[in-house]
VMD Tcl script that draws the C-alpha trace (Angstrom):
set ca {
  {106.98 52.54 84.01}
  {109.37 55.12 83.44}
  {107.11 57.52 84.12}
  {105.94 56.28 87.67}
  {109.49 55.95 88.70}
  {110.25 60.03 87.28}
  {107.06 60.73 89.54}
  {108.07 58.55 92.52}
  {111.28 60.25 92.49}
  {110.03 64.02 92.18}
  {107.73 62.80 94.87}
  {110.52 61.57 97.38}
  {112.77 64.44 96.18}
  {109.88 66.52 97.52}
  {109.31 64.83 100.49}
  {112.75 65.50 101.86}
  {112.73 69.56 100.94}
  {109.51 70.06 102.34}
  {110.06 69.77 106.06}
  {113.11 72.67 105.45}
  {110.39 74.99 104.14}
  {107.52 74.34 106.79}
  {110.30 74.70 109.54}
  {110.92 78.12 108.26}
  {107.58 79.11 107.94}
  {106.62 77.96 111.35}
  {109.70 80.69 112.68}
  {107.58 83.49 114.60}
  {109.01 87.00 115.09}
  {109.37 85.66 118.69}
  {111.49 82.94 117.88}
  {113.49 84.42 115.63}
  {117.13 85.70 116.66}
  {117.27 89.54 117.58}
  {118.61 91.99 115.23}
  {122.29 92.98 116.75}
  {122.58 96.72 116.34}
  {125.69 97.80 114.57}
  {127.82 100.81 114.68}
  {127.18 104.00 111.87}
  {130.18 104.73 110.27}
  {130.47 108.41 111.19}
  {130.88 109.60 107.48}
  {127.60 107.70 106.76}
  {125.91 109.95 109.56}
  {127.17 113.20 108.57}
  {126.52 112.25 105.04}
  {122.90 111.54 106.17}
  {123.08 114.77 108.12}
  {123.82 116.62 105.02}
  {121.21 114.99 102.75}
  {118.53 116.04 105.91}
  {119.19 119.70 105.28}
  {119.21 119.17 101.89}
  {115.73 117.78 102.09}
  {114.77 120.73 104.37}
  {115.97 123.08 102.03}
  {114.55 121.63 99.16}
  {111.47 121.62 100.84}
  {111.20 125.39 102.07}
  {111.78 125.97 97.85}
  {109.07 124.19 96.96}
  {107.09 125.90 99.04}
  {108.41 129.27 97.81}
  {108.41 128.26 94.54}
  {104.82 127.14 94.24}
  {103.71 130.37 95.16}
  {105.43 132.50 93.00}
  {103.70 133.00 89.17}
  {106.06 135.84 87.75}
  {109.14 133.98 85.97}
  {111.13 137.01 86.97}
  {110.47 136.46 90.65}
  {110.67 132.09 89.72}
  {114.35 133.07 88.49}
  {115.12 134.89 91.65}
  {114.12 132.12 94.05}
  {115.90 129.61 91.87}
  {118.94 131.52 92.22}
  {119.00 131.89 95.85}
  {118.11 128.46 96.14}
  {121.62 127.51 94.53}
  {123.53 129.44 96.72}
  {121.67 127.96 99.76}
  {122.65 124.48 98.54}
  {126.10 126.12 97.96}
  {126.08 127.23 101.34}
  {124.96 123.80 102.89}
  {127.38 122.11 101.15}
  {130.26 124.42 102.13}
  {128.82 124.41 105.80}
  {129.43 120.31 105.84}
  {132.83 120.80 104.06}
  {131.52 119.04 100.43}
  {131.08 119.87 97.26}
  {128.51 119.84 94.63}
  {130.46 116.74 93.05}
  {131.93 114.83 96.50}
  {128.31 114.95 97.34}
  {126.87 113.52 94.01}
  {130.12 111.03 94.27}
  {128.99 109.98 97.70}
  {125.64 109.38 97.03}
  {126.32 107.34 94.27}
  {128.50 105.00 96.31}
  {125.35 104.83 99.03}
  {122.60 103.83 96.35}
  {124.56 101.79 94.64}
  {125.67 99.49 98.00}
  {122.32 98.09 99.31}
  {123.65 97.93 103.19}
  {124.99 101.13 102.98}
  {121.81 102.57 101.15}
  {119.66 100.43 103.77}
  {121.36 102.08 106.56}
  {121.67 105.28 105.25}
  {117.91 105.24 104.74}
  {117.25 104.38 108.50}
  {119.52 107.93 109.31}
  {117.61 109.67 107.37}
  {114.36 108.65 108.94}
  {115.69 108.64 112.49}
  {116.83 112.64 111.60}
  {113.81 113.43 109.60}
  {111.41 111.51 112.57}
  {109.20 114.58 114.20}
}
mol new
graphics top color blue
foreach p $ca { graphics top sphere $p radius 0.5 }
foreach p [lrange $ca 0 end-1] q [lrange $ca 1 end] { graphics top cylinder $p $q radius 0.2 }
display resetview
């Protein structure tokens, strides 16, 4: 008896949850509400700006670097590739540690990172 009535109960509890879930399955991506576009702090956008030509950068040494086989000429490329980042970084007013500061306040806040992440694609998009 006391089993029915733990059953019955889970059963009714059930009962009264389900409709909530089926009612937010059945929301279409017409239905649902439109996505307000917010304002980019302008920090976040240079900051995104900065990471961009970073990437670039990054990039073009890869490229470089893959190419090269003598460690004499490997050492050379790294070097210059420091003072580019050097000179990026100067060129957006940071430094080596504001930048590694900043970036670890934008991974480590999900709406931040999220939107950061949309900057970089929208200044990375071809």
């Amino acid at each position: 008896m006391v089993g029915r009535s733990l059953f019955v109960s889970a059963l009714a509890l059930a009962s009264l949850w389900s409709p909530q879930v089926l009612k937010a399955q059945a929301t279409t991506p017409s239905t649902a509400p439109a996505e307000t576009p917010q304002t980019v702090d302008p920090k976040l956008r240079e900051f995104a700006a900065l990471q961009a030509a970073l990437n670039v950068a990054r990039d073009d040494y890869n490229v470089e670097i893959a190419a090269l086989h003598e460690v004499a000429a490997k050492t050379e490329a790294m070097h210059a590739f420091d003072l580019h980042i050097e000179q990026i970084l100067a060129e957006h007013g940071t430094t080596q540690e504001a930048y590694l500061q900043e970036l670890f306040v934008i991974s480590s806040d999900t709406a931040q990172r999220e939107a950061f992440e949309k900057l970089i694609r929208e200044i990375e998009a071809p």
